[in-house]
N, C-alpha and C positions, 0 to 999 in steps of 0.2 A: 510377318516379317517387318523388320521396322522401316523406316521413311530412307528409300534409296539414296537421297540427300544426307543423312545421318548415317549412312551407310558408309560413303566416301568423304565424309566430313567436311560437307563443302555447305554454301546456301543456295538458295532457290534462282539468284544472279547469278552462278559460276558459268562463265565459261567453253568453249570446246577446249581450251588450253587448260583451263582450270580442272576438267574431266578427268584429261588424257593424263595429266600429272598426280592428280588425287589416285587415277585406279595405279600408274603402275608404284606408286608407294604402298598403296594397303597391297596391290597381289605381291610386293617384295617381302613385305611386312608379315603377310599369313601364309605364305608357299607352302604347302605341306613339308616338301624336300627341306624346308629351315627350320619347322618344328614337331621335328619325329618325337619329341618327347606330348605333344599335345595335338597330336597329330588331328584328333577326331573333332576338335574346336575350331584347328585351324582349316579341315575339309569344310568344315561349314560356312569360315568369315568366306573363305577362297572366295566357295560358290555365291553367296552373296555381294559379294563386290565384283565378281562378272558378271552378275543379271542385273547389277543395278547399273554396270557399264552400258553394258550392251542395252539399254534404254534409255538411259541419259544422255547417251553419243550419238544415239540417232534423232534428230531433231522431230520427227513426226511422232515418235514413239515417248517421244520427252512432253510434247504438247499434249496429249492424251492422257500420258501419267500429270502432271499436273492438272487436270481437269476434273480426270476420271478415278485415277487410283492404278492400283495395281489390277485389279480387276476388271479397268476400262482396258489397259496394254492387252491382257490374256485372252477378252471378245475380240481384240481389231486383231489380235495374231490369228486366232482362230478362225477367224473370217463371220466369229457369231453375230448375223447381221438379221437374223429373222425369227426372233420370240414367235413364242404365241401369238392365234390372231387375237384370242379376248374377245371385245363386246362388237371391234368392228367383225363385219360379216364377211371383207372382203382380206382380214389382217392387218397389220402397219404395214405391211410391205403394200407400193401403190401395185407392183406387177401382178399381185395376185387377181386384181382384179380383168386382169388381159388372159390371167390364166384360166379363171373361169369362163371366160364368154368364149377364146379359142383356143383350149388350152395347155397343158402346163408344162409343152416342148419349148417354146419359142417367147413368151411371154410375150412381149411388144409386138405385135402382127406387123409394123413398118420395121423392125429388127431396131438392139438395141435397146438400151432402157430411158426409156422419153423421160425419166425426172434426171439424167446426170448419170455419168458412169459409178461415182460415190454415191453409198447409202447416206444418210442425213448420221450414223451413229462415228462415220468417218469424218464427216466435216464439221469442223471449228469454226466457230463464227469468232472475228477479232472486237472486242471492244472498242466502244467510239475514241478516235485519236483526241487529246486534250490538248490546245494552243495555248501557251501565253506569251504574252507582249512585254519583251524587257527593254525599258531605256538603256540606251546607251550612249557613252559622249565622245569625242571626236577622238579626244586622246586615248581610249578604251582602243579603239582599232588602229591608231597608230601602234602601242606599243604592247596590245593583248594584255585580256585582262583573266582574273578570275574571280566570280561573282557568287556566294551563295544566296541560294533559292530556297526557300518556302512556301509549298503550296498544298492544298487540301487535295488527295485522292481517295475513291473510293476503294476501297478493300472489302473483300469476301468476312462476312462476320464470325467472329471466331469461336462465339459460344454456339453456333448452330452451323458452322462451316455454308454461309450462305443457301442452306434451306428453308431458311424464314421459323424455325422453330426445332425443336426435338422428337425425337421417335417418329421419325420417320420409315414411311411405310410404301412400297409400290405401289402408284396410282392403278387403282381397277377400271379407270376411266380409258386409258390409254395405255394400259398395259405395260405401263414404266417408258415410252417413247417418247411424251411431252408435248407430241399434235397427234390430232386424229382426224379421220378422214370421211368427210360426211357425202353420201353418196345420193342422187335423184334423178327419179327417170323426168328427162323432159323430151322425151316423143317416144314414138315405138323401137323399141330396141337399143336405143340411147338410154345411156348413163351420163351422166354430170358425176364428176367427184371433185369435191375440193379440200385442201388440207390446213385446217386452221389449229392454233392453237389448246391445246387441254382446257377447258374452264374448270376444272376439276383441278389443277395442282397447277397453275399459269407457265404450264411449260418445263417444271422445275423435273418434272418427272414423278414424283416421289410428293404425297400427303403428311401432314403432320397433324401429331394430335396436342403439342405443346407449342403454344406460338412462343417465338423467342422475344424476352423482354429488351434484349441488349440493343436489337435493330430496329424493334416493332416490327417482325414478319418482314421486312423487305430484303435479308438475307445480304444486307451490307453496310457497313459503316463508314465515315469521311474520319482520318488521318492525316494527319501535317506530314509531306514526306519534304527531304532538303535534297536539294540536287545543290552539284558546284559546277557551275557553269564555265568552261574555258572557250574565252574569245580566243582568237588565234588572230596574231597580227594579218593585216593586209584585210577583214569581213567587212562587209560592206552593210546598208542599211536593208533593209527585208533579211538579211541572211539569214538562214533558220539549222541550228543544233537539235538532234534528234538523240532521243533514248527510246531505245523500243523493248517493247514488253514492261516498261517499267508506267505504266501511267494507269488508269484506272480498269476494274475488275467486275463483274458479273458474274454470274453463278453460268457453270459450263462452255465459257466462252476465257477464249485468252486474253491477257492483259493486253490494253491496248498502250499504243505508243504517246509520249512527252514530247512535243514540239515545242521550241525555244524559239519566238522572232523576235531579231533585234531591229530595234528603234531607236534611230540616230536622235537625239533629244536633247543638244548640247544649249546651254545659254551663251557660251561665246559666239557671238553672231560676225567676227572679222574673219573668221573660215568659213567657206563652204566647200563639201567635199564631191569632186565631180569623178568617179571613178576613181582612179589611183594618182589623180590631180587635186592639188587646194590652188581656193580661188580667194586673195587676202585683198582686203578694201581698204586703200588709201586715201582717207581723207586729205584734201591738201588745201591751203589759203588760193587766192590769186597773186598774191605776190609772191610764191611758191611756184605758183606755176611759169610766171614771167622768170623772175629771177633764178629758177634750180633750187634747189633744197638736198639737205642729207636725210636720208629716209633710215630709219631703223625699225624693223619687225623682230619681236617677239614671237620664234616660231612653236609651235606645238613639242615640237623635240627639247623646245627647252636652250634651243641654239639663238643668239643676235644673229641676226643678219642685217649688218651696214652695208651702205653702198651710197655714191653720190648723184644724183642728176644734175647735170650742166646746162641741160638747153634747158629750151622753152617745151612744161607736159601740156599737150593738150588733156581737154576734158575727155573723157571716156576714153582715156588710150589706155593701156595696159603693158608692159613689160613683163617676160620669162624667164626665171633662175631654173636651168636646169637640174632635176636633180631631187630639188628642194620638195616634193611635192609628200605623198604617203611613204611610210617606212619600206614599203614594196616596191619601190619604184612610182615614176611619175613627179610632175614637174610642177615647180609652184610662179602663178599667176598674179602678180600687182597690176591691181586692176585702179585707176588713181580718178577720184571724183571731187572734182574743185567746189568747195564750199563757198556760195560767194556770201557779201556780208549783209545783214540784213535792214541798215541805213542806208541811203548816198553818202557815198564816199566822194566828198567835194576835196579837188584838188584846186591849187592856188595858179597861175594862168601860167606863172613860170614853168613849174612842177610838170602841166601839162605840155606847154611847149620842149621841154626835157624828156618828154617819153615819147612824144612824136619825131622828135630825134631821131632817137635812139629807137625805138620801133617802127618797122614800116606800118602805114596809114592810106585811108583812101583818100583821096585829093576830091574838095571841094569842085565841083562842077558850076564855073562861072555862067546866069544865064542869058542868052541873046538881048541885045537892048532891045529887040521887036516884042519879048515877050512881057506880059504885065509880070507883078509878082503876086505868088498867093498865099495868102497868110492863115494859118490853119490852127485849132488849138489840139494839142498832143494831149493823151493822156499818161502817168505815172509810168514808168518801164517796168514793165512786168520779166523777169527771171527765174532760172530753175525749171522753165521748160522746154521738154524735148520734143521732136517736130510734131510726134506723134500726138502730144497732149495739146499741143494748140491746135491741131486739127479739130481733135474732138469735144477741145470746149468752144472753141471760138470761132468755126470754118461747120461743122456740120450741125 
């Protein structure tokens, strides 16, 4: 029968929506009832496009046919979970060995079956999940972006469908299971069993007698796959974009998943993004600060925002435009850091008697005629530091 996929004409990505809509087109499309003239063609597409439903629709039965084939679906429907035992003594099945020693009512003497309710031919092992780390910059998650991606995954090889070679044949080692299960007495009446992998076909199940040149026997190959990445306004830094089943592949296991973390990596360093708030840094003079200044910001949105201050800014104050902050909501923060200059700035005595005016000032403390005076010599005024730095260069 051909590839159930080729069946509903769909690809290996379609869908539960994609399914449901491919079958009822083709069972519209082949209804016997719609072609009494070719009746005996169309009983056949019928039947194949409802068996290839009814195991594409069910997701267990879809991960198995992808793995397995058609032939893997028809053992898990049948419940064919117990081949031959072959060369073990005891079978691949672990029970049989409970079944000999007390047996072959009850298998597990504590009831139950001690390796798992699933045989090992039901369970899918997933492929290791692959991360990658994509920069992104501030205005990406203000206003979403979409990104293509290029990255290496490994794929199932296609000249030997991940067998490592051709003519392949049932491992006699393990009776086509891919572990076997080595058994030892270690006291009277004790068994030891443990279950390792085939060295006879690594697991794969199945022996070759042609290695594939395409892989070198490793039964897979690395392809550039492209994803397109959609940020979504409002993500944040760590966020992480997931595709699952699309990232890399192993022989009899499922595709594992593609994680996407975004990495906030902007070079504008006058934003910082604190949750669904920006935090903008105003440089300002000191005669900005004294005097007021108009402030204008260049926001991310691409908006001026003017405004004036009037008073006097202190250093490390900060001012809140509501509003202003991420495209989601959140408010933005001028946070205003007085740059002082990095000469003396000598003023002429008028100049300065003009700002103690007009500024309040601490008033000289005249002292007692009983006291001597002490003359002391100062050194250079040191600036630019916060209590915490004089602490710790100059105090501890």
């Amino acid at each position: 029968m051909p590839n159930y996929y080729d069946i509903l004409e769909i690809d290996k990505n379609a869908t539960e929506d994609d399914i449901k809509k491919a079958f009822r087109k083709g069972a519209l499309r082949w209804h016997p009832d719609k072609n009494k003239d070719n009746k005996e063609e169309a009983e056949r597409r019928f039947k194949e496009i409802s068996e290839a439903n009814n195991v594409l629709s069910d997701p267990e039965k879809r991960k198995i046919y992808d793995l397995q084939g058609e032939e893997g679906v028809k053992q898990h429907e049948a419940g064919a979970n117990n081949p031959n035992p072959g060369m073990n003594p005891f079978g691949n099945n672990p029970n049989n060995f409970f079944n000999m020693f007390f047996g072959g009512g009850g298998g597990n003497p504590f009831g139950g079956n001690p390796f798992g309710q699933h045989t090992r031919q039901n369970i899918i092992k997933k492929s290791e999940q692959k991360n990658v780390v994509i920069p992104v910059t501030l205005k990406d998650l203000y206003f979403g972006a979409k990104k293509k991606i290029t990255i290496p995954i490994r794929r199932l090889c296609v000249g030997c469908q991940g067998m490592g070679g051709k003519n392949a044949t049932t491992c006699v080692g393990c009776n086509g299971m891919g572990v076997v299960i080595i058994s030892k007495m270690i006291g009277p009446n004790m068994i030891q069993q443990v279950q390792t992998i085939c060295s006879s076909c690594n697991g794969r199940k199945k022996r070759v007698e042609t290695p594939c040149t395409t892989c070198n026997t490793t039964g897979t190959v690395i392809n550039d796959a492209e994803f397109v990445l959609k940020i979504d306004i409002g993500m944040d830094n760590n966020d992480k974009i997931s595709y699952p089943n699309m990232g890399n592949e192993n022989y009899e296991e499922e595709r594992g998943d593609v994680v996407f973390i975004l990495s906030l990596n902007d070079t504008d360093k006058r934003f910082t993004k604190v949750r669904n708030h920006l935090v903008y840094t105003q440089n300002i003079k000191i005669g900005d600060a004294i005097a007021g200044m108009k402030v204008h910001i260049d926001h991310i949105s691409g908006e001026a925002i003017i405004y004036e201050e009037t008073g006097i800014i202190p250093d490390k104050s900060f001012r809140i435009i509501r509003g202003k902050g991420m495209s989601n909501g959140g408010d933005l923060y001028i946070y205003y850091n007085i740059q002082y200059e990095d000469g003396e700035v000598i003023l002429t005595p008028n100049q300065k008697e003009l700002i103690k005016r007009i500024l309040p000032t601490t008033q000289y403390k005249q002292p007692i005629d009983t006291m001597a005076p002490n003359l002391v010599t100062i050194e250079k005024l040191n600036h630019n530091f916060s209590i915490e730095k004089i602490i710790y260069y100059f105090v501890i």
